[in-house]
C-alpha positions as CSV (number, residue, x, y, z in Angstrom):
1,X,-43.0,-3.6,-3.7
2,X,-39.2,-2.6,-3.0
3,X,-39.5,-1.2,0.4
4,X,-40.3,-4.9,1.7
5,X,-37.4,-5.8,0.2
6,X,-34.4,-3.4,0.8
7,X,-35.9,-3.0,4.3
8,X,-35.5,-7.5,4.6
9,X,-31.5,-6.5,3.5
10,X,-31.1,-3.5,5.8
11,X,-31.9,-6.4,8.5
12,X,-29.6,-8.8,7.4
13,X,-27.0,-6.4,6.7
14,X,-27.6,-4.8,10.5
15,X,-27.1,-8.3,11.9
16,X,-23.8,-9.5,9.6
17,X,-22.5,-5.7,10.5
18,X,-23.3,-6.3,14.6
19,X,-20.9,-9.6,14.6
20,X,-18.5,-8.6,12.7
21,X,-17.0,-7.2,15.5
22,X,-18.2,-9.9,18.0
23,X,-16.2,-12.8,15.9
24,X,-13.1,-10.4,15.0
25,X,-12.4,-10.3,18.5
26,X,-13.7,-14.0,19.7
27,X,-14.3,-16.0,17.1
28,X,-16.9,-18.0,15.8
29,X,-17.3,-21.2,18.3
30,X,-16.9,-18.6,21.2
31,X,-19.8,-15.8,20.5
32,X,-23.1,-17.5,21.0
33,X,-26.6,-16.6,19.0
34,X,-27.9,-15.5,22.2
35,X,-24.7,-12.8,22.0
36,X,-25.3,-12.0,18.5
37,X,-29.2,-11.1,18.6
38,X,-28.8,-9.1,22.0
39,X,-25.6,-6.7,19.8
40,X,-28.0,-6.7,16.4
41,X,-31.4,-6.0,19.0
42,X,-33.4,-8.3,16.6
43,X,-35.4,-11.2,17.9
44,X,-34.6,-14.7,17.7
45,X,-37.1,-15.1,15.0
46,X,-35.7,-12.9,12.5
47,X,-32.2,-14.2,12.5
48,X,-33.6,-17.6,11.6
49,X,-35.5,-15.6,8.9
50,X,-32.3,-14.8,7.0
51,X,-30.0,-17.4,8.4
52,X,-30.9,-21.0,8.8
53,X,-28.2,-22.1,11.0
54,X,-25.8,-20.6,12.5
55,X,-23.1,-22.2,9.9
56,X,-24.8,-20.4,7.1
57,X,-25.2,-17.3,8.9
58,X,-21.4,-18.3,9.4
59,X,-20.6,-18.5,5.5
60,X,-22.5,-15.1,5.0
61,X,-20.4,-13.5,7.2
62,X,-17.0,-14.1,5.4
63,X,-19.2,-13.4,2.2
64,X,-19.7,-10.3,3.4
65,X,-16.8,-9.7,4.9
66,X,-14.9,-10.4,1.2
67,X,-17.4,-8.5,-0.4
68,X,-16.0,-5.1,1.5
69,X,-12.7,-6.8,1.5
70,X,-12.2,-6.7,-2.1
71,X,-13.7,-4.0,-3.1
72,X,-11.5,-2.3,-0.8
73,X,-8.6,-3.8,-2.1
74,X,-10.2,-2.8,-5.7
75,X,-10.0,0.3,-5.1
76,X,-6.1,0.5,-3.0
77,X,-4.9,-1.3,-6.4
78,X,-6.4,1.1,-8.2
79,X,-4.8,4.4,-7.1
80,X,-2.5,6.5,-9.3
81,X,1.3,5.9,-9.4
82,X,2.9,2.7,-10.0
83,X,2.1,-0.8,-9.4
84,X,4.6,-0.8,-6.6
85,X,3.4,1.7,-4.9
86,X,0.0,0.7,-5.1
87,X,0.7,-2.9,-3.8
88,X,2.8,-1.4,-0.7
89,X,-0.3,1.0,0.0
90,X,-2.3,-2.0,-0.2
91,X,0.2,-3.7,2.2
92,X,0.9,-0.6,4.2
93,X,-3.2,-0.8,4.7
94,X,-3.1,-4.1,5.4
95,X,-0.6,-3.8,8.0
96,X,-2.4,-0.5,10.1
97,X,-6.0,-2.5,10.4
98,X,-4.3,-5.5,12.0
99,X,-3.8,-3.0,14.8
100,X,-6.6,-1.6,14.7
101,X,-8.2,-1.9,18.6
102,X,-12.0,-2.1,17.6
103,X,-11.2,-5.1,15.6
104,X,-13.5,-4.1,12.7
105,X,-10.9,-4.0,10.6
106,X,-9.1,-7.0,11.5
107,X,-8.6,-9.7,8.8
108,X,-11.2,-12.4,9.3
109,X,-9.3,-15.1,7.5
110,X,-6.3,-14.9,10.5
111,X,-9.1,-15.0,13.3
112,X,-11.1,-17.2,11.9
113,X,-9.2,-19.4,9.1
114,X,-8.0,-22.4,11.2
115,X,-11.2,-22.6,13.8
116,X,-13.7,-22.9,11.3
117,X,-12.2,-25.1,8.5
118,X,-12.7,-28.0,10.3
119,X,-15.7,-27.3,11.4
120,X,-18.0,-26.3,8.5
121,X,-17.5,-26.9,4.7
122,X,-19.7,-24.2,3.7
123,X,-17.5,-22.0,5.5
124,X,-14.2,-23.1,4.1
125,X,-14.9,-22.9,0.7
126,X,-16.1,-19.3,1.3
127,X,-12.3,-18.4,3.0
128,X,-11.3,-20.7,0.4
129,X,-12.9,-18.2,-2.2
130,X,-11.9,-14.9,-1.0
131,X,-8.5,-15.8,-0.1
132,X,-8.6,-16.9,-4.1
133,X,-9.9,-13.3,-5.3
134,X,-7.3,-11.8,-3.0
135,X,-4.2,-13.6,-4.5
136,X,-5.6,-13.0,-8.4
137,X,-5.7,-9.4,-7.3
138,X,-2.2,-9.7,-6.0
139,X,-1.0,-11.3,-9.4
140,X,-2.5,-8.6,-11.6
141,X,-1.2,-6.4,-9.5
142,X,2.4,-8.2,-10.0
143,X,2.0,-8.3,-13.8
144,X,1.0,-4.6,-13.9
145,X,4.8,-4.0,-11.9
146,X,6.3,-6.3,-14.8
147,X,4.7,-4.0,-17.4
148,X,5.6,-0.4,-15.9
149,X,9.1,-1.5,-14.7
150,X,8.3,-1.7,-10.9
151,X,10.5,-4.8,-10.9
152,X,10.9,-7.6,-13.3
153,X,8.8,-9.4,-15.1
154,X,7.4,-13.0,-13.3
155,X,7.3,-15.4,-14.7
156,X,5.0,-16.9,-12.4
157,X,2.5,-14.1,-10.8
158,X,0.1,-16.3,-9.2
159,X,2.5,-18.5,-7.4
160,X,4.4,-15.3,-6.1
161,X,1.1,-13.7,-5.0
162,X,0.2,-16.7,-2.9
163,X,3.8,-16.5,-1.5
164,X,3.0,-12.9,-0.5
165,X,-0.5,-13.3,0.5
166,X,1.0,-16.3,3.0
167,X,3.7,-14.7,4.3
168,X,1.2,-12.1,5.4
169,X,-1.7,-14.3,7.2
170,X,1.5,-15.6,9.1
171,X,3.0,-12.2,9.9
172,X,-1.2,-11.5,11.5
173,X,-1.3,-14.2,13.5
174,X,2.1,-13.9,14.5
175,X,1.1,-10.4,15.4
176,X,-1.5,-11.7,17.3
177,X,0.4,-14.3,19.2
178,X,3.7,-11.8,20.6
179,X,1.0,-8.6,20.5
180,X,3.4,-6.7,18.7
181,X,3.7,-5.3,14.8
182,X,6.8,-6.4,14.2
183,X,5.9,-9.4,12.7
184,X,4.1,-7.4,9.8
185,X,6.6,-4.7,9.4
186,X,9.0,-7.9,9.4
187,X,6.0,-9.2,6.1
188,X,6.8,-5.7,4.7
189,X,10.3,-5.7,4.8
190,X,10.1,-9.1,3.1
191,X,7.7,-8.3,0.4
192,X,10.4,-5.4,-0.3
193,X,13.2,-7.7,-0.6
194,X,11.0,-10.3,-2.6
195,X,10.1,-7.7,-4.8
196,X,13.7,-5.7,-5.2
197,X,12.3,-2.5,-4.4
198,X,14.4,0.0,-2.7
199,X,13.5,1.7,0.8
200,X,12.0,4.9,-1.3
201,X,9.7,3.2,-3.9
């Protein structure tokens, strides 16, 4: 009875992990379902199996997308050393996929953020959800720093995480816009000074 099953997700897995890509590099409005089946080589039929619409097969895109995404960023907060050098090789990550040329790794909240808010509710709340589970992440990771002496204690972890967190969707589309990485080495720079960590930490 579980082969039915895990091959159903192997499907719908195959078909999120075939636009990824696609809406990375075009965005949502622009990549048509025709596009999508013909990259995932499933019939029309099947999509409308998993998805019902294209809006929720929208919404199960960025929940899949967060799903990798924080795990990810699980696991680069979780390295050995210090909380600030785990949240600058976190950053440091962050920065090297935004120019990454296949656009796989590219952050789906920059691409896709302002196009699809207005558009679909379902889809907002999901950004609005993993950009939430990003920034708590960030303010652990700040309170950690507090505790081992990375910087000072904040007061306010949460409020400084979103700072961060925005400064960085900025510096990506910004990087986007001038095609050029200075705008995130620019987001690093300023998370340094933010932070009061010296050019070696």
């Amino acid at each position: 009875m579980s082969a039915p099953a895990a091959a159903s997700t192997d499907v719908r897995q195959h078909i999120l992990d075939a636009a990824h890509p696609l809406l990375s590099s075009r965005g949502f409005t622009a990549v048509g379902l025709a596009e999508i089946l013909a990259v995932a080589g499933v019939p029309k039929g099947s999509f409308y199996h998993y998805f019902g619409s294209k809006e929720a097969f929208g919404e199960a895109v960025l929940e899949d997308y967060f799903t990798g995404y924080l795990a990810r960023m699980d696991a680069l907060l979780a390295r050995p050393g210090t909380a600030a050098r785990r949240l600058l090789g976190y950053f440091d990550d962050w920065r090297e996929s935004q120019l990454d040329d296949t656009a796989r790794g590219r952050c789906l909240v920059v691409k896709l953020g302002a196009e699809v808010c207005d558009l679909s509710e379902s889809m907002r709340a999901a950004l609005e959800r993993g950009t939430r589970g990003t920034i708590e992440r960030l303010a652990r990771c700040l309170e950690a720093g507090g505790a081992d002496g990375s910087w000072p204690v904040i007061p306010d972890a949460q409020e400084v995480a979103a700072s961060l967190y925005q400064s960085w969707l900025g510096a990506g589309l910004l990087a986007r816009i001038q095609r050029d990485r200075a705008p995130l080495d620019s987001a690093m720079a300023g998370t340094r000074l933010l932070l009061g960590l010296k050019p070696d930490a």
